[in-house]
C-alpha positions in Angstrom: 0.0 0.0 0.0 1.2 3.7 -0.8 1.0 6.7 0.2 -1.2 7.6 -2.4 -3.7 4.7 -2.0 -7.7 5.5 -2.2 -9.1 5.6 1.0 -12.3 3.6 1.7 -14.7 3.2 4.4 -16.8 0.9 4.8 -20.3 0.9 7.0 -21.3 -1.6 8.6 -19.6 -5.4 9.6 -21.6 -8.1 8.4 -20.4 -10.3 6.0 -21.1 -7.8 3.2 -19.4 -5.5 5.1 -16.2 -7.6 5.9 -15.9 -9.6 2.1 -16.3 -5.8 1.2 -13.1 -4.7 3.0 -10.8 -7.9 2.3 -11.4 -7.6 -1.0 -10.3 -4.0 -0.9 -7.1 -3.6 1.3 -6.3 -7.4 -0.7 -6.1 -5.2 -3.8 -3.7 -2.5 -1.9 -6.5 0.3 -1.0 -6.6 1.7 2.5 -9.3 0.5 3.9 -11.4 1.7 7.1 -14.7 -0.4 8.4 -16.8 1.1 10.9 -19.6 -1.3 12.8 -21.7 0.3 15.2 -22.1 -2.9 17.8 -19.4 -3.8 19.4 -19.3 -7.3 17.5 -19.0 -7.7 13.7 -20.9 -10.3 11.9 -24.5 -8.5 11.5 -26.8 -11.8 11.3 -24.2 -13.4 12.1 -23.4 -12.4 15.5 -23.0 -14.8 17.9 -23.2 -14.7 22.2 -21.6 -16.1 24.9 -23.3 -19.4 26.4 -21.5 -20.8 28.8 -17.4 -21.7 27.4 -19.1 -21.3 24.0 -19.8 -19.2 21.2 -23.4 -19.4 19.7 -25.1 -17.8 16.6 -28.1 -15.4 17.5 -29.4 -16.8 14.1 -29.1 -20.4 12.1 -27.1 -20.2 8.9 -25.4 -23.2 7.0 -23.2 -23.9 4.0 -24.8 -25.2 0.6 -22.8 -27.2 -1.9 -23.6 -24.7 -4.6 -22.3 -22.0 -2.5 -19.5 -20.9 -4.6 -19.3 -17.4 -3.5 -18.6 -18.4 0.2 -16.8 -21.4 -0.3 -14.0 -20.0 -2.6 -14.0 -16.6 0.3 -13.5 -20.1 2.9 -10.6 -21.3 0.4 -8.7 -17.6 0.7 -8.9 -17.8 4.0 -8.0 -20.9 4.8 -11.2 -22.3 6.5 -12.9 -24.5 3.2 -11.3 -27.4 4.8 -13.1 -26.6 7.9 -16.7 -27.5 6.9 -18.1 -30.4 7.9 -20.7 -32.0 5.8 -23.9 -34.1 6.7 -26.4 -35.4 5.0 -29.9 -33.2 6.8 -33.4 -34.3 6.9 -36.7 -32.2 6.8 -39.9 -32.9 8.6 -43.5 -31.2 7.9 -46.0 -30.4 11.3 -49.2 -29.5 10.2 -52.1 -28.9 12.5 -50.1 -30.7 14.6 -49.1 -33.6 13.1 -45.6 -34.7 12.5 -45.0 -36.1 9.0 -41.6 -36.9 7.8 -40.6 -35.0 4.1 -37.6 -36.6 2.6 -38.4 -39.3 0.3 -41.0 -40.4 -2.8 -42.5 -42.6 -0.4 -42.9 -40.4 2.8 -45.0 -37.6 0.4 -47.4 -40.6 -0.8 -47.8 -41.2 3.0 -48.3 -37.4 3.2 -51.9 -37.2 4.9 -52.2 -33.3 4.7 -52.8 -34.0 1.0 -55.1 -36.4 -0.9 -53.5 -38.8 -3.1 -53.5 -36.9 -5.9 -52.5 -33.5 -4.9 -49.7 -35.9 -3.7 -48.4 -37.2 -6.8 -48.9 -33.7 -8.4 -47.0 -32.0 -5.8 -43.8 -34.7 -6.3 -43.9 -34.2 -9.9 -44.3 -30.7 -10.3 -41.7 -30.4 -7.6 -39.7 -32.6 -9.5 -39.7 -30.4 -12.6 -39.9 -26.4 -11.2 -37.0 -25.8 -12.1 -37.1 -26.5 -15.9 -41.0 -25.5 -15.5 -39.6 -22.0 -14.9 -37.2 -21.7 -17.9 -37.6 -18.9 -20.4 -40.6 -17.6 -18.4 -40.7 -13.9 -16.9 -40.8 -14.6 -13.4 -39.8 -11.6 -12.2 -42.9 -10.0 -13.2 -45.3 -13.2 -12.3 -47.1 -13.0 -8.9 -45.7 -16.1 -7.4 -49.5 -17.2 -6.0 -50.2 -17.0 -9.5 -47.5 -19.5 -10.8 -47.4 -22.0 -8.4 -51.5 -21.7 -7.6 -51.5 -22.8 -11.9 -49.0 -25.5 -11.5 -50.0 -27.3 -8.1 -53.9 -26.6 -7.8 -56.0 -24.5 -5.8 -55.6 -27.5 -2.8 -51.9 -27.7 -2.7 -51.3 -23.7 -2.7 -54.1 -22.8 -0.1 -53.3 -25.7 2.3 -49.7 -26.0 1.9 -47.4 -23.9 0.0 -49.1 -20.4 1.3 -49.2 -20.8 4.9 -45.0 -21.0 4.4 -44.6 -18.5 1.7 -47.0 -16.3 4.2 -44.8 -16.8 6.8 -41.5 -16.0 5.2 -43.2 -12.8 3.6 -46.2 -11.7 5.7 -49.4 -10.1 3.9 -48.1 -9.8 0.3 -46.4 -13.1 0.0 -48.4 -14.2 -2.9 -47.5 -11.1 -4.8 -43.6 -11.8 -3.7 -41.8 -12.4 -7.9 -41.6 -16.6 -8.8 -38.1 -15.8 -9.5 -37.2 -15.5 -5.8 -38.4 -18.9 -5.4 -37.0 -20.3 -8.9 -33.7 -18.9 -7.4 -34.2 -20.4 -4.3 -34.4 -23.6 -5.7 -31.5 -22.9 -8.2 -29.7 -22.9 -4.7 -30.7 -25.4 -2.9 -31.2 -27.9 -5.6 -33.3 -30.8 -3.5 -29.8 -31.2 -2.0 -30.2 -32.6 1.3 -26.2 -32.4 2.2 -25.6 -29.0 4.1 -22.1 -27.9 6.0 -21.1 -26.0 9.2 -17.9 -24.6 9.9 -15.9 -26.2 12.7 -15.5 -23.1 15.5 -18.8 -21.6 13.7 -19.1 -18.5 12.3 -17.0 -16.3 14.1 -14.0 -18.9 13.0 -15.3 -16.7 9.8 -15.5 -13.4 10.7 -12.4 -13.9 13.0 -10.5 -14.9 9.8 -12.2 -12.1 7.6 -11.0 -9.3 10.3 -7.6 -11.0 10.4 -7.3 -10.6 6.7 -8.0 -6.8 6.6 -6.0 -5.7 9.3 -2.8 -7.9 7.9 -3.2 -5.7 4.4 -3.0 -2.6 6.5 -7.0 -1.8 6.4 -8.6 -0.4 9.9 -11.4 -2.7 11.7 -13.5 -0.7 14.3 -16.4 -1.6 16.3 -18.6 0.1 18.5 -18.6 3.3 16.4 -22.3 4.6 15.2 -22.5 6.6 12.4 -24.3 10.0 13.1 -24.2 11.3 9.4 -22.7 10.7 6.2 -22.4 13.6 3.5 -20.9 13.6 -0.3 -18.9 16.7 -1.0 -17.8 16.7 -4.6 -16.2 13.2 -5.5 -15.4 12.8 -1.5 -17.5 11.3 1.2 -17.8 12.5 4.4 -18.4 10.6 7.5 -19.2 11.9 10.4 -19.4 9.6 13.9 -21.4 9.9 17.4 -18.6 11.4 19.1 -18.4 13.7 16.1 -15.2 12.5 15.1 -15.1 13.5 11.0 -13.6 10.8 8.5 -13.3 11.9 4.8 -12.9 8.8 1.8 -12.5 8.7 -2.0 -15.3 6.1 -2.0 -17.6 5.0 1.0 -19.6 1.6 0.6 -22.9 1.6 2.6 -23.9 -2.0 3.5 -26.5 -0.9 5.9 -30.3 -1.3 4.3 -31.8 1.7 2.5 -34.1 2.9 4.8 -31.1 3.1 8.1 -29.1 4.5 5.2 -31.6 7.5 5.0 -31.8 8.3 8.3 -28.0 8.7 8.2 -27.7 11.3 4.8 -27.8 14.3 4.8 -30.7 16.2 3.1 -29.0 16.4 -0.2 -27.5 13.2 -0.5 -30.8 12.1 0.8 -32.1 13.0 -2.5 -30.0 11.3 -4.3 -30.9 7.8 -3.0 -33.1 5.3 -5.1 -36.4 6.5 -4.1 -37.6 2.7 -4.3 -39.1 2.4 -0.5 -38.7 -1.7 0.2 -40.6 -3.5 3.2 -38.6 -5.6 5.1 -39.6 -8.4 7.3 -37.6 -8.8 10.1 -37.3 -11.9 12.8 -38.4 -13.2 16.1 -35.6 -16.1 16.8 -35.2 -18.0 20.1 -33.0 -20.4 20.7 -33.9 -23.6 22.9 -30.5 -25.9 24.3 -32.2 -29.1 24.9 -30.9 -31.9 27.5 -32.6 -34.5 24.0 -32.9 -34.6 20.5 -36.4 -33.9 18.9 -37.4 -35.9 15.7 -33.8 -35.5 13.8 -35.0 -33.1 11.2 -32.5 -30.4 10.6 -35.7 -27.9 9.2 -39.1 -28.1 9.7 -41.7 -26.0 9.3 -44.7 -25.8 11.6 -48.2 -25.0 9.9 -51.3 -24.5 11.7 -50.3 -26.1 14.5 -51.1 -23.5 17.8 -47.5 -22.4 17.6 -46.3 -18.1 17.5 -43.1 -19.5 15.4 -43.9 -20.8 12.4 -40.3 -23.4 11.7 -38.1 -25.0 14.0 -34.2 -26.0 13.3 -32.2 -28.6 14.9 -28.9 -27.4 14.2 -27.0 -29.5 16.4 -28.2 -32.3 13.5 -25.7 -30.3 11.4 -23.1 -28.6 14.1 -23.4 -31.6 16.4 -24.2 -31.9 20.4 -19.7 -31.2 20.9 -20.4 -27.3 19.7 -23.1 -26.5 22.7 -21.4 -28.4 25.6 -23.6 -31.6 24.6 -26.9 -29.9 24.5 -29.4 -29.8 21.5 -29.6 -26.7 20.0 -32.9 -25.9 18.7 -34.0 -22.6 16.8 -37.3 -21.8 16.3 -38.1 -18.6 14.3 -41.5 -16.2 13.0 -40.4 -14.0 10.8 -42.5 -10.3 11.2 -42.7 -6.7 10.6 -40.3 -5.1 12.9 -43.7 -2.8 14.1 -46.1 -6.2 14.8 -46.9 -6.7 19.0 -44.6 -9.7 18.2 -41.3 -8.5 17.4 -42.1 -5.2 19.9 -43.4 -7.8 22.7 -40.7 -8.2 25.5 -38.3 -11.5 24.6 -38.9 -12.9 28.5 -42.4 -13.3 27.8 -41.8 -15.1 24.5 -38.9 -17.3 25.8 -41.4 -18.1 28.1 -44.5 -18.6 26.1 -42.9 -20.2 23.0 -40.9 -23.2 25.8 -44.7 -24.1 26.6 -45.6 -24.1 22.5 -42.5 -26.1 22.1 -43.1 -28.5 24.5 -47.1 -29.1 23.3 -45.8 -29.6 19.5 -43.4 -32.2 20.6 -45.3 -33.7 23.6 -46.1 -36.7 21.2 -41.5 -38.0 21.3 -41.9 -36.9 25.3 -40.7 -33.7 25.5 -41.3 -31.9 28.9 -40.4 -28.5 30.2 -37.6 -29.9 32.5 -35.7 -30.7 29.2 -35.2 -27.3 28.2 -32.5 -26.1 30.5 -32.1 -22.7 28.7 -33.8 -20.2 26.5 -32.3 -17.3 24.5 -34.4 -14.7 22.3 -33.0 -12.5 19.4 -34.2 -10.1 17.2 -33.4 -8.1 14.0 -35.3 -5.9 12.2 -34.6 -6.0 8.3 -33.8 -9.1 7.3 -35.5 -9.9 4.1 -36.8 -7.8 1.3 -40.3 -8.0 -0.1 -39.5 -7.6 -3.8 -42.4 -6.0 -5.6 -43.2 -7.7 -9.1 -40.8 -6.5 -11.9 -38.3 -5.8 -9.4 -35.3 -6.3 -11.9 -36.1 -2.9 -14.1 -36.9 -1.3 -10.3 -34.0 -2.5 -8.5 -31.5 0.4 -7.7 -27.8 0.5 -9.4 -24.8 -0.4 -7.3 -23.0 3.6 -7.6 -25.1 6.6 -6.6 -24.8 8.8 -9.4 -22.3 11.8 -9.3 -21.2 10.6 -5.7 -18.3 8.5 -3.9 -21.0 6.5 -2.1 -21.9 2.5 -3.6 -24.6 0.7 -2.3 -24.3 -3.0 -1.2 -27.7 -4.0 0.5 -30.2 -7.0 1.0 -32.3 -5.2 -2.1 -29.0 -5.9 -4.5 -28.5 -9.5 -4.0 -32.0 -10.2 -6.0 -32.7 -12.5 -8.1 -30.4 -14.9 -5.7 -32.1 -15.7 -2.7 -30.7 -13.5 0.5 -27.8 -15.8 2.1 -24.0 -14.9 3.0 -23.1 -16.9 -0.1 -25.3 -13.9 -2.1 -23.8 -11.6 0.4 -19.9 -12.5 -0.6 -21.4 -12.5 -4.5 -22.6 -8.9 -3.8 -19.2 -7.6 -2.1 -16.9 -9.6 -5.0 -19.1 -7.0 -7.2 -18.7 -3.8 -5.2 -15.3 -4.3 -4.8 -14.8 -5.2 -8.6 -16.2 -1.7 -9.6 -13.7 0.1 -7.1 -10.5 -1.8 -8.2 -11.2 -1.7 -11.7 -12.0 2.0 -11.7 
């Protein structure tokens, strides 16, 4: 690095944020990230539990994950995945119903026997069902309602695309979901990296400080500013940093609160709604059914899926308990997500405990209950989102824009995440 190098900065340390920065001070820029917690990671933040480190929220490794795996290969930590084979279960109206195989969705009672063998075979052939079409601008109720049947759709497939969206889930773009699949592939093989996360985000800070760029936590931004071709940060103690470029990774509407009036109005106008999450975390003295995900439909229940990650991180990474996540995605102004997480620790142990009284589950096997929350964790993409969505560089300004409403199509992930950052920090490096 010179004298001379561009100066970056970088808001905000989630994995955006921190692929952002190594790519930068790898390329020789001077580089300076600024996270306002006083832990980097974003969704990927992680808490004390015991002699361990935990994840506030459930992530996982897919296969196709080439973004994230080749970031893993740089840093040395692709060799640190461990890969299992996962299952998936199905509750609904509180039945338990296995969903893995040909045979367990012909013994599928939620269904008749034909919606059955329509749902396995249209399953079977989405992806290539979805070929040429314009899914961006195709309501995805629409789509899947015409392929499956009114049964199927109303019964099944809404109830989980209404929790993952809320209200306008059907009008949510079939290309989120045609990308989701592109992703996931009906692979059942999913990884976890030994030490977790933070082994991650450990190595990523690592990284940037080695090539010379500046890591800082705890440090809010108060107001950010574009003067000409420089950007102007300004924090809560009203220290004053100035940058050839600054890379926001924050979501657009934080990122509004922090402009000034006129770079304000340069923003994309495009006002997303964002549905943020409810997630506690149960550690379990016993497994439950074995099924890493499972979602929970009309069953009595506030959440509306429950994980059992330790069927993909083991019992050895929680001191021998079974970890259990069980999540409701929501608007970040619903009673839910404003609701004080004591009294949903404590209300959703007694829901948890009722859904899997059936394998013997009992309140004295939860020994301990941790709620989390964040408030914008997935876009709801209007239809025709692709000639909406807003360009990467802020026009006649220093400032680039790396957010949740950029990764679209690909479905929101840290392996989109790293995509998105490789792209930022392509345009800055090349320019």
């Amino acid at each position: 690095m010179t004298a001379t190098a561009r100066h970056a900065v970088v808001i905000g340390g989630g994995i955006c944020g921190l692929a952002t920065s190594h790519r930068l001070a790898r390329a020789g820029m001077r580089v300076t990230l600024l996270e306002g917690s006083d832990q980097l990671g974003g969704l990927g933040t992680f808490f004390p539990w015991r002699d361990r480190w935990v994840e506030r929220f459930y992530h996982c490794v897919m296969p196709t994950d080439d973004n994230l795996l080749g970031l893993l290969g740089e840093l040395g930590l692709r060799d640190a995945i461990r890969w299992r084979p996962t299952r998936m279960g199905m509750i609904v109206d509180g039945a338990h119903h296995p969903f893995n195989s040909a045979l367990d969705l012909l013994r599928f009672r939620p269904l008749g026997p034909l919606d059955r063998i329509r749902f396995g075979a249209i399953s079977l052939l989405l992806r290539r069902l979805g070929k040429g079409r314009d899914l961006d601008t195709t309501r995805t109720e629409d789509w899947l309602r015409g392929l499956y049947g009114d049964k199927v759709w109303e019964d099944l497939l809404a109830p989980m695309f209404g929790s993952k969206f809320g209200p306008s889930f059907g009008n949510v773009p079939a290309l989120y979901l045609w990308q989701r699949l592109g992703r996931e592939r009906n692979v059942a093989t999913r990884g976890y990296p030994e030490g977790g996360y933070k082994s991650l985000i450990d190595g990523l800070r690592t990284s940037i400080e080695s090539h010379g760029g500046t890591v800082r936590t705890s440090v809010p931004v108060r107001q950010v500013s574009a003067e000409g071709d420089r950007a102007r940060i300004t924090l809560a103690d009203n220290e004053i940093l100035e940058a050839d470029h600054l890379v926001s990774t924050v979501s657009l509407p934080l990122l509004r609160g922090l402009a000034d009036a006129d770079l304000a109005a340069r923003l994309p106008g495009l006002r997303l709604p964002y549905q943020g999450v409810v997630n506690a975390l149960f550690f379990l003295r016993r497994p439950l059914t074995g099924h890493y995900w499972t979602p929970v439909l009309r069953s009595g229940t506030d959440f509306d899926g429950v994980i059992e990650m330790s069927e993909l991180a083991g019992v050895e990474a929680y001191g021998g308990r079974h970890l259990v996540y069980a999540m409701r995605y929501t608007d970040r102004e619903s009673a839910l997500y404003r609701e004080d997480g004591d009294a949903i620790a404590a209300r959703w142990a007694g829901q948890l405990v009722d859904l899997y009284a059936g394998i013997g589950l009992t309140a004295e096997d939860i020994e301990d209950v941790q709620v989390f929350k964040a408030p914008f964790v997935e876009p709801v993409y209007p239809l025709g989102f692709l000639t909406h969505q807003p360009p990467i560089e802020v026009a006649e300004t220093p400032l680039l824009l790396a957010t949740t409403a950029h990764v679209y199509p690909e479905v929101t992930s840290w392996n989109s995440s790293v995509g998105l950052a490789n792209r930022v920090a392509g345009i800055l490096t090349n320019a």
